[in-house]
mmJSON file of the N, C-alpha and C atoms, coordinates in Angstrom:
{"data_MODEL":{"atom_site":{
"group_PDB":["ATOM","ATOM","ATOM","ATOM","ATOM","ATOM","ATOM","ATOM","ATOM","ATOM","ATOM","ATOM","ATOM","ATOM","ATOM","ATOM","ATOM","ATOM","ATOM","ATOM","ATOM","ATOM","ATOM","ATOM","ATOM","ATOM","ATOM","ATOM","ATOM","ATOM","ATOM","ATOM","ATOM","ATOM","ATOM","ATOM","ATOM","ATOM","ATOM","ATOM","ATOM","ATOM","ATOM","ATOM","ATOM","ATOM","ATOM","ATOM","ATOM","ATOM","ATOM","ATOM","ATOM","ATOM","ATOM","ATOM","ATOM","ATOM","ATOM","ATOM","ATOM","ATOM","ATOM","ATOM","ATOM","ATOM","ATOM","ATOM","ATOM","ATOM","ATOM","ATOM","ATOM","ATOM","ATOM","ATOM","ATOM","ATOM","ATOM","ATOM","ATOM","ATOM","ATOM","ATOM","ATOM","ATOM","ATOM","ATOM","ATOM","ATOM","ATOM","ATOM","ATOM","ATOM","ATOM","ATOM","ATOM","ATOM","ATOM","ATOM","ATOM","ATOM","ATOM","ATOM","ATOM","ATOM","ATOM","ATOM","ATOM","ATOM","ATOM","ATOM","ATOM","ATOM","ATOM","ATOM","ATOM","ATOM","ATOM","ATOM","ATOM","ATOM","ATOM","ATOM","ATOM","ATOM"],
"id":[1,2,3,4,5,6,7,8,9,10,11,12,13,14,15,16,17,18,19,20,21,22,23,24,25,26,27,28,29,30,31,32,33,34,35,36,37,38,39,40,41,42,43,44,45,46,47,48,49,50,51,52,53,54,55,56,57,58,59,60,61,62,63,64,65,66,67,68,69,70,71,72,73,74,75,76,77,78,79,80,81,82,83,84,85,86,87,88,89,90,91,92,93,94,95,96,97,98,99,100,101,102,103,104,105,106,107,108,109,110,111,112,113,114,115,116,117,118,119,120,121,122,123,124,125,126],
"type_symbol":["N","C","C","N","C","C","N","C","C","N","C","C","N","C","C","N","C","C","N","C","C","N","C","C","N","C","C","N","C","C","N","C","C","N","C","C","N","C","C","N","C","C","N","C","C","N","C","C","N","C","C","N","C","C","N","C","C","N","C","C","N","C","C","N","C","C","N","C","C","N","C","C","N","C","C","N","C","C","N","C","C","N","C","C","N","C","C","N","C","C","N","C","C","N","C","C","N","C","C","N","C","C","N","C","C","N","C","C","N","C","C","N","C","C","N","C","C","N","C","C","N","C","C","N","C","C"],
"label_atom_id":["N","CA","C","N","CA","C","N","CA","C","N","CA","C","N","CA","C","N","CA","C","N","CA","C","N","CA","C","N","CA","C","N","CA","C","N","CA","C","N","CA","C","N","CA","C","N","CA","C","N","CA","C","N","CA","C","N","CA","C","N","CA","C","N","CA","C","N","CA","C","N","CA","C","N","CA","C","N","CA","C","N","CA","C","N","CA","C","N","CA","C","N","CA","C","N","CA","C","N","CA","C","N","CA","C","N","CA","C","N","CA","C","N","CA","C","N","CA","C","N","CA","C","N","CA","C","N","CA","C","N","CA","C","N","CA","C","N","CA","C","N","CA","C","N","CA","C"],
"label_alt_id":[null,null,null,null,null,null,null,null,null,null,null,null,null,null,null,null,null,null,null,null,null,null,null,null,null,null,null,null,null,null,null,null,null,null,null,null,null,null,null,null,null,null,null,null,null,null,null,null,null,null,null,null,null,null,null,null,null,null,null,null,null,null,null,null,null,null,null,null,null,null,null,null,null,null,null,null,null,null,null,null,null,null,null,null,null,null,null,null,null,null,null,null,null,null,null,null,null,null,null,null,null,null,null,null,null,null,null,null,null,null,null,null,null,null,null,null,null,null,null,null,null,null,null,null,null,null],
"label_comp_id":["UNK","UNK","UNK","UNK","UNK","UNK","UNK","UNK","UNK","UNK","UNK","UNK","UNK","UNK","UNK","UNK","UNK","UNK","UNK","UNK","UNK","UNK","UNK","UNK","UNK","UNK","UNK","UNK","UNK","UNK","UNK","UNK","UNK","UNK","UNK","UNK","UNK","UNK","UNK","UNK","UNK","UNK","UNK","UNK","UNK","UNK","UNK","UNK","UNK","UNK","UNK","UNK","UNK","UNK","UNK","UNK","UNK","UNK","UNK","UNK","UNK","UNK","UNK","UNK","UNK","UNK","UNK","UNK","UNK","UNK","UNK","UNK","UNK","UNK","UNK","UNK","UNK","UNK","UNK","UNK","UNK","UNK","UNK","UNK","UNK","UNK","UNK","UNK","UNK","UNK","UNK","UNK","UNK","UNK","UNK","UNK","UNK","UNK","UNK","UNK","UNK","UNK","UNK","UNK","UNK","UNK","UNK","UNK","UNK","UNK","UNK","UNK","UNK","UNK","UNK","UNK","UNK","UNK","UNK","UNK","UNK","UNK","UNK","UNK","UNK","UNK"],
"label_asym_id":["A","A","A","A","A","A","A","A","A","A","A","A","A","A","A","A","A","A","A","A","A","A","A","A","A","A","A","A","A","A","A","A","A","A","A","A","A","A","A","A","A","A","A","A","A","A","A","A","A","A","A","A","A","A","A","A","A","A","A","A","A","A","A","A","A","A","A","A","A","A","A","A","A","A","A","A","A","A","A","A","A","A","A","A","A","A","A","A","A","A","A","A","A","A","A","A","A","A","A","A","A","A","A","A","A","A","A","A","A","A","A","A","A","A","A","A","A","A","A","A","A","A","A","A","A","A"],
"label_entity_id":["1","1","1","1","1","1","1","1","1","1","1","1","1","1","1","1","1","1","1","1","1","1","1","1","1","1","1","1","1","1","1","1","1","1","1","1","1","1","1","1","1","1","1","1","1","1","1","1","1","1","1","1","1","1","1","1","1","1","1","1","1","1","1","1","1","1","1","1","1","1","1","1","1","1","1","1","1","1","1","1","1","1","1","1","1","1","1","1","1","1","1","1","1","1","1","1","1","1","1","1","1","1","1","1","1","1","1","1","1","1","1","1","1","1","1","1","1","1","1","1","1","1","1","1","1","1"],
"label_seq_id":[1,1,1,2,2,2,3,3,3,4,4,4,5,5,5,6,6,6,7,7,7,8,8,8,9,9,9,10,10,10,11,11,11,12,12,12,13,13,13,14,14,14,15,15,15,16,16,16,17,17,17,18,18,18,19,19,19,20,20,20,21,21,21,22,22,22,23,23,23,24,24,24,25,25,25,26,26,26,27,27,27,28,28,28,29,29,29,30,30,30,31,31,31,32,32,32,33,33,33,34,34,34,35,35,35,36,36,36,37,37,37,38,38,38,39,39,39,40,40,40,41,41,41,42,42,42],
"pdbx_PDB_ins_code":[null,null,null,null,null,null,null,null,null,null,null,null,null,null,null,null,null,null,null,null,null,null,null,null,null,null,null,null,null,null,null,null,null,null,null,null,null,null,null,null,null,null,null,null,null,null,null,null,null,null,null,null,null,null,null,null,null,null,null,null,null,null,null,null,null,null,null,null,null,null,null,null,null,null,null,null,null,null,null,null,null,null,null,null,null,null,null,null,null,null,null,null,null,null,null,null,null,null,null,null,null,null,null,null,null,null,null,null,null,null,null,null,null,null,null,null,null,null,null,null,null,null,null,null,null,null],
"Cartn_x":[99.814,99.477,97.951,97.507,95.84,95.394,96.117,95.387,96.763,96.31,97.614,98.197,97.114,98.006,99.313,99.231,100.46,101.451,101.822,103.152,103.547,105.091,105.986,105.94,105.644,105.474,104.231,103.407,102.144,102.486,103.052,103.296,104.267,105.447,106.487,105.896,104.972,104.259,103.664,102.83,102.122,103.4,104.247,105.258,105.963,105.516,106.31,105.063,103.841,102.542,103.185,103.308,103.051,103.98,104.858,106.036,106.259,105.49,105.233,104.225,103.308,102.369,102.647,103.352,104.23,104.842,105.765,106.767,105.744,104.855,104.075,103.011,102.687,101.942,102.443,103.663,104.703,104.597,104.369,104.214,103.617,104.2,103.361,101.947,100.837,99.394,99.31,100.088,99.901,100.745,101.766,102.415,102.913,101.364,100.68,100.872,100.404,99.386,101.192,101.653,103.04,104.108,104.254,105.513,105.271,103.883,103.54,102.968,102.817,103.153,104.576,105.252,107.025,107.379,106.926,107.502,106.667,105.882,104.916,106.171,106.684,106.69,107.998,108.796,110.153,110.604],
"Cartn_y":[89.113,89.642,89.769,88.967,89.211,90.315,90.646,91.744,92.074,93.251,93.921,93.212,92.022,91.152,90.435,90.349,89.566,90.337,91.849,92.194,91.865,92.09,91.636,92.977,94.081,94.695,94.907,94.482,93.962,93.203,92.411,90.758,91.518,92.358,92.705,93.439,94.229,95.56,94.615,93.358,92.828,91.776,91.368,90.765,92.071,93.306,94.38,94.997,95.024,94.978,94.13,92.662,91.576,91.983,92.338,92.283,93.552,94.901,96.151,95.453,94.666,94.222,93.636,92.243,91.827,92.26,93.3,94.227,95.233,95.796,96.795,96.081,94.661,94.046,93.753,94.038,93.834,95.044,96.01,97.364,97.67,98.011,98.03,98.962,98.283,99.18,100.071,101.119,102.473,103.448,102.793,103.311,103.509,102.457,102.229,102.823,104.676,105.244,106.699,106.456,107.51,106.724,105.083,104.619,104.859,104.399,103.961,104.937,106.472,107.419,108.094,107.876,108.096,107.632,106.031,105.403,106.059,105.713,106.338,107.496,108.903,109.85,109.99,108.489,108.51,108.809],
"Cartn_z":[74.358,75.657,75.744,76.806,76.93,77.882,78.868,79.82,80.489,81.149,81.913,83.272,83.615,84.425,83.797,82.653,81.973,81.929,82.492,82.25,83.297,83.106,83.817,85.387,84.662,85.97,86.679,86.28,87.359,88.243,87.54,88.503,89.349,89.144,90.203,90.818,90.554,91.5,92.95,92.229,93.451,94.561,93.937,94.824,96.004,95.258,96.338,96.82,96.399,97.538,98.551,98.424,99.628,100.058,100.047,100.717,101.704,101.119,102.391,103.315,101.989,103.553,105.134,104.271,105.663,106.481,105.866,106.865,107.665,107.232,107.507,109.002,108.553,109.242,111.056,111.041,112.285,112.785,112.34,112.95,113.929,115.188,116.415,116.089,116.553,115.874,116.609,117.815,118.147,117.201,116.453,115.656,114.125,113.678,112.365,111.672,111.751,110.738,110.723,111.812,111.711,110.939,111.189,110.169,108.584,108.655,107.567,105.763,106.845,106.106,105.87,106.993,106.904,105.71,105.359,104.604,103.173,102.889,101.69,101.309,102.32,101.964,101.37,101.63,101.375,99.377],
"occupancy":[1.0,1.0,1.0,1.0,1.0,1.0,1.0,1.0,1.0,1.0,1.0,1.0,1.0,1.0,1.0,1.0,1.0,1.0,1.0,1.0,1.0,1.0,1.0,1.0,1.0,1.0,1.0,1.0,1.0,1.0,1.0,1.0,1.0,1.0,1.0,1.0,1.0,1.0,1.0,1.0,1.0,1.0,1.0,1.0,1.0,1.0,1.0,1.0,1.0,1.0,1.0,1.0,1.0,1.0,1.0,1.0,1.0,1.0,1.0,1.0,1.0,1.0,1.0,1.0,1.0,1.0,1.0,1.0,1.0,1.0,1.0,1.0,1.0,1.0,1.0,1.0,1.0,1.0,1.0,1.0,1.0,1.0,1.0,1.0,1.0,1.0,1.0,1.0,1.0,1.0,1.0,1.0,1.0,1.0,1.0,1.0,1.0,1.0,1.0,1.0,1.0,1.0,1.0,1.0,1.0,1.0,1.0,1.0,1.0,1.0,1.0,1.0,1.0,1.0,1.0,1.0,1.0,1.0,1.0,1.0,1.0,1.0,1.0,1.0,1.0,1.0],
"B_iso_or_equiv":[0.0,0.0,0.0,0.0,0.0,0.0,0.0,0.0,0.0,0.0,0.0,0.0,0.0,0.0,0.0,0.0,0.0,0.0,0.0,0.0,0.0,0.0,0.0,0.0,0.0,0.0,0.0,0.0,0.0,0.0,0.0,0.0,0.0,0.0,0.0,0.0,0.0,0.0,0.0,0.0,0.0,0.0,0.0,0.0,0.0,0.0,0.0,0.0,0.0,0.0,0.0,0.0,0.0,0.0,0.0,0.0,0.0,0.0,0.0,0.0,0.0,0.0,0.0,0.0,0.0,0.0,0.0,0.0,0.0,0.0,0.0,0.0,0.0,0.0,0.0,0.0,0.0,0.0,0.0,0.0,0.0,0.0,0.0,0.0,0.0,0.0,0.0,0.0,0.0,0.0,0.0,0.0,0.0,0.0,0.0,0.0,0.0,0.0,0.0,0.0,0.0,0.0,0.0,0.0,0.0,0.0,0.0,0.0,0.0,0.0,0.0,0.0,0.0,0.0,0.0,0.0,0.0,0.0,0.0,0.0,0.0,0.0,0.0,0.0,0.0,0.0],
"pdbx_formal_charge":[null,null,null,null,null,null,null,null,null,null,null,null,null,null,null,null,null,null,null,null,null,null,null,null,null,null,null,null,null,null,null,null,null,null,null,null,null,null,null,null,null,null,null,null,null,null,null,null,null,null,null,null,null,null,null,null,null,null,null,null,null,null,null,null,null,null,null,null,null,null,null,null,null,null,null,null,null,null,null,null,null,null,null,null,null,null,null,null,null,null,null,null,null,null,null,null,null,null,null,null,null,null,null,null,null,null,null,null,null,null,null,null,null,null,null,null,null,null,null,null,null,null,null,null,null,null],
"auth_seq_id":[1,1,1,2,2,2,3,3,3,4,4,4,5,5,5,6,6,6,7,7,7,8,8,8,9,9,9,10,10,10,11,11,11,12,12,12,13,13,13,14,14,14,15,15,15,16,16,16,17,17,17,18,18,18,19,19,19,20,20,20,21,21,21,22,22,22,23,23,23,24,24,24,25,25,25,26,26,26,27,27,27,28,28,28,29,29,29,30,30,30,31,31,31,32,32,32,33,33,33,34,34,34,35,35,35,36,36,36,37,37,37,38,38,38,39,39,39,40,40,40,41,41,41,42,42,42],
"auth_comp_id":["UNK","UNK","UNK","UNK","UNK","UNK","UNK","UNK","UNK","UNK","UNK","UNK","UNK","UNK","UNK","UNK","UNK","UNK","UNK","UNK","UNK","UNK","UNK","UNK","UNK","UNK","UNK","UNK","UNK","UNK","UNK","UNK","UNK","UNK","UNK","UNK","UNK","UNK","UNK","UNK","UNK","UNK","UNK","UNK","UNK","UNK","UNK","UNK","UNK","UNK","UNK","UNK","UNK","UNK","UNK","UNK","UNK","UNK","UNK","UNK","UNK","UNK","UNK","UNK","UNK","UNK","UNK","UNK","UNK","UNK","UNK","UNK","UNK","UNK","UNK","UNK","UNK","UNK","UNK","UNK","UNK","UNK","UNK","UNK","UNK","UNK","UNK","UNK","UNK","UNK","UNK","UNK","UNK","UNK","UNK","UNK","UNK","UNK","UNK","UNK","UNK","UNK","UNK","UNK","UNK","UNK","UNK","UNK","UNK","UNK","UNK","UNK","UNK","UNK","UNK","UNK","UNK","UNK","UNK","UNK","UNK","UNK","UNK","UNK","UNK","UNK"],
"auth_asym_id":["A","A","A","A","A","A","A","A","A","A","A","A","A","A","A","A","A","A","A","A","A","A","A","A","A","A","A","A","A","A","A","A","A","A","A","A","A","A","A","A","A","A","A","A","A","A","A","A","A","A","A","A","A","A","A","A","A","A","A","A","A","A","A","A","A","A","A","A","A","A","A","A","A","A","A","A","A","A","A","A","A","A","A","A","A","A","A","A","A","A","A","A","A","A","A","A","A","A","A","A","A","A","A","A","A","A","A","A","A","A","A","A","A","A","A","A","A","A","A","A","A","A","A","A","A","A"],
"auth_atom_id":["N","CA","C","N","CA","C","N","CA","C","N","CA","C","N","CA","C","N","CA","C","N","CA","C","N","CA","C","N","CA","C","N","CA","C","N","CA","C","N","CA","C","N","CA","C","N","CA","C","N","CA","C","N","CA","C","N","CA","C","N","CA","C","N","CA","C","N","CA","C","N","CA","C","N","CA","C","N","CA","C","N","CA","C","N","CA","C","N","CA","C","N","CA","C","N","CA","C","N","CA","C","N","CA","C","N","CA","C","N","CA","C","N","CA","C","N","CA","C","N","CA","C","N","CA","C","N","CA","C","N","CA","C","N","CA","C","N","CA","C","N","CA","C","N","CA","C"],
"pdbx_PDB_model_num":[1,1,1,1,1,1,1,1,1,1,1,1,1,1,1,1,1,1,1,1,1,1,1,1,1,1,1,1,1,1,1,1,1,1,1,1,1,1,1,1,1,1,1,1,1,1,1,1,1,1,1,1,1,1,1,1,1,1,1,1,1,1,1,1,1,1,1,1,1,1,1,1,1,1,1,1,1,1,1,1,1,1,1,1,1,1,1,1,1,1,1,1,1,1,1,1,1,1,1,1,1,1,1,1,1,1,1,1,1,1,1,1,1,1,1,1,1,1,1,1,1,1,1,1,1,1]
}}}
């Protein structure tokens, strides 16, 4: 193992970054900053 990009859960952490991103990215932008802590708080 050379660096902490090589685990297996780095690599899964950033596939489930992109993936709030996208969903998150559809979010009507008057209602941004209220989904998007809803969700965080779940």
């Amino acid at each position: 193992m050379k660096t902490h990009k090589d685990l297996k859960v780095w690599k899964k952490s950033l596939d489930f970054v992109t993936s709030v991103y996208l969903v998150t990215n559809n979010f009507p932008k008057n209602e941004l900053y209220g989904l998007t802590n809803q969700i965080i708080s779940i």
